[in-house]
N, C-alpha and C positions, 0 to 999 in steps of 0.2 A: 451360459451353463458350464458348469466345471466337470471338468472329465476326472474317469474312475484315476488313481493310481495307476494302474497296470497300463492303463492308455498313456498319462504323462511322462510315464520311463520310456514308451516306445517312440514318442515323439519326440524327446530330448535326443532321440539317441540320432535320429534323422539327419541331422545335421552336419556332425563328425563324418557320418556316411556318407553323405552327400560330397564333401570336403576329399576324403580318401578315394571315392571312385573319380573325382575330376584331375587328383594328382597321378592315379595309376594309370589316368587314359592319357596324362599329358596335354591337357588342357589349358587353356587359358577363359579366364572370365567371357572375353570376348568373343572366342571361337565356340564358345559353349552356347553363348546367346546365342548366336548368327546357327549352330545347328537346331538349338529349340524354339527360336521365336521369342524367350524370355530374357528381360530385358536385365544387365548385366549389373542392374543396382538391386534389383529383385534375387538374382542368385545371389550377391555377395550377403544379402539379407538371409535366406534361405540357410546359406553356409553358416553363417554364424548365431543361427538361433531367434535371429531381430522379428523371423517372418514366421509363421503359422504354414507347415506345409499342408496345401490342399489338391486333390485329385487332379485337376486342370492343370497344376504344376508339374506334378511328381510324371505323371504320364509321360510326355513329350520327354523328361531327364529318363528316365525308363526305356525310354525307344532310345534314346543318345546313347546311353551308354548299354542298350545291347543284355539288359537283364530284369529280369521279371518284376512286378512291380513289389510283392511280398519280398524280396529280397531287398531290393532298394530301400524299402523300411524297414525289413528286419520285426516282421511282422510274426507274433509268439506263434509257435508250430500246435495246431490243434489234432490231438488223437496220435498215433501212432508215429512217433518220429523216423522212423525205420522207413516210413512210405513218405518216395521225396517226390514225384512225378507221376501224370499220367502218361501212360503208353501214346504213340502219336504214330500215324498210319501216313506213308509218302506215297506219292503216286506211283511208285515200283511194285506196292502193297506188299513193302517191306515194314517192320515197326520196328520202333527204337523208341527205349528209355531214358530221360537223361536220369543219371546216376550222381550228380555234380550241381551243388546250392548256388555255391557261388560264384561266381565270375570271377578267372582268372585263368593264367595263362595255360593251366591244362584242365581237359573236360573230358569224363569217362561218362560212356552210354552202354546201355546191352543193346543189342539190334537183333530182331530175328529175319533173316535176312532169305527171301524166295526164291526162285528159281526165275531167273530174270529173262533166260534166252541163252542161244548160245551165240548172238553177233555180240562181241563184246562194242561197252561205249565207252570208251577210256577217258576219265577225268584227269586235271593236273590242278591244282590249288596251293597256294599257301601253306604250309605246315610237315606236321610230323604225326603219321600214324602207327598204334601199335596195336594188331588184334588177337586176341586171346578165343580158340573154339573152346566153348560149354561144351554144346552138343551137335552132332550132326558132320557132314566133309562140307569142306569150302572150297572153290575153286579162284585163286587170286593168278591174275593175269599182273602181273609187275613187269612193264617197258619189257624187255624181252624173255621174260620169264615164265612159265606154266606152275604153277603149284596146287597141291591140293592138298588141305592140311584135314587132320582129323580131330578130336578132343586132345586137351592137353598140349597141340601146338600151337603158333604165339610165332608172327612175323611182324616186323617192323621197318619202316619206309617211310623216302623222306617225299612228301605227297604232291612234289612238283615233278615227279616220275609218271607217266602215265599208269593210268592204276583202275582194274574193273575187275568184280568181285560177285560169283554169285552160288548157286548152291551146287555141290556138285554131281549129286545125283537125284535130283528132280523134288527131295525132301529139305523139308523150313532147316535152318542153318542157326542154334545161338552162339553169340560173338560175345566176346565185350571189348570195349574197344577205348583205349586213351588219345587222344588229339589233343597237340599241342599246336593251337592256330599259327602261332611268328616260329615254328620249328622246335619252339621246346620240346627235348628228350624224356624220358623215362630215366631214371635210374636205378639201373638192376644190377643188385651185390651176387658176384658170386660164391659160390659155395663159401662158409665162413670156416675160419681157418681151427684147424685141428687142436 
């Protein structure tokens, strides 16, 4: 059975994608196989169009490469483009939105962020955070640092510092927040010239 149009442009398009996410993760055919299970003549088919991508494929390259499966096909946006995520609730019963389609090296989320306690738990990780308050005071513990920021302020650290983060007077906290996983920065112009 032959598929609509609008299906054959989203499938052709598979491919190239497929190709561009194994070059930006620095992949090899073989290291790709050895993380999916699939066999390294099936992806080079897959890459180049030879192979019909099916669910049982695309899943496992999906979990490899770390991003949703409508995005790895580039699946048309139905209804409202403007709505990219749902909300997702952590065990802190803090929530956060991702804000950010595609996979790449920096990813913006809102987080409404609760009142956690006041023992702090200091994390250190990988990367580069930058948080912006909507609404509400936040209390940010930075390696030796106390702050408590209110709307309109915006801190930034580099996330191998110890770092815990929670509300600062017992009321929900919104954030928005840029994370750059390998330490990519932000860049912020200042005021433009006269």
């Amino acid at each position: 059975m032959d598929e609509p149009p609008r299906y054959r442009a989203v499938l052709e398009e598979v491919a190239p994608r497929l190709r561009r996410l194994r070059a930006e993760h620095g992949l090899t055919l073989a290291a790709l196989s050895e993380a999916t299970g699939i066999s390294r003549s099936t992806l080079s088919r897959l890459e180049s169009g030879q192979r019909r991508p099916s669910l049982e494929l695309l899943l496992p390259l999906a979990d490899a490469y770390d991003v949703p499966l409508d995005d790895l096909v580039g699946a048309p946006e139905v209804g409202d483009p403007r709505v990219r995520m749902k909300p997702r609730t952590l065990p802190s019963g803090d929530t956060f939105v991702p804000l950010t389609r595609s996979p790449g090296p920096l990813q913006a989320y809102k987080f409404i962020i609760t009142d956690r306690g006041s023992e702090p738990q200091f994390r250190t990780h990988e990367g580069y955070e930058w948080l912006y308050v909507l609404d509400g005071r936040l209390r940010l513990l930075l390696a030796d640092h106390d702050l408590v920021l209110g709307p309109g302020e915006a801190a930034e650290w580099d996330t191998r510092l110890p770092h815990w983060f929670t509300s600062a007077d017992g009321r929900p906290v919104e954030v928005l927040s840029l994370f750059g996983r390998q330490g990519e920065r932000m860049h912020v112009r200042a005021k433009p010239r006269s």
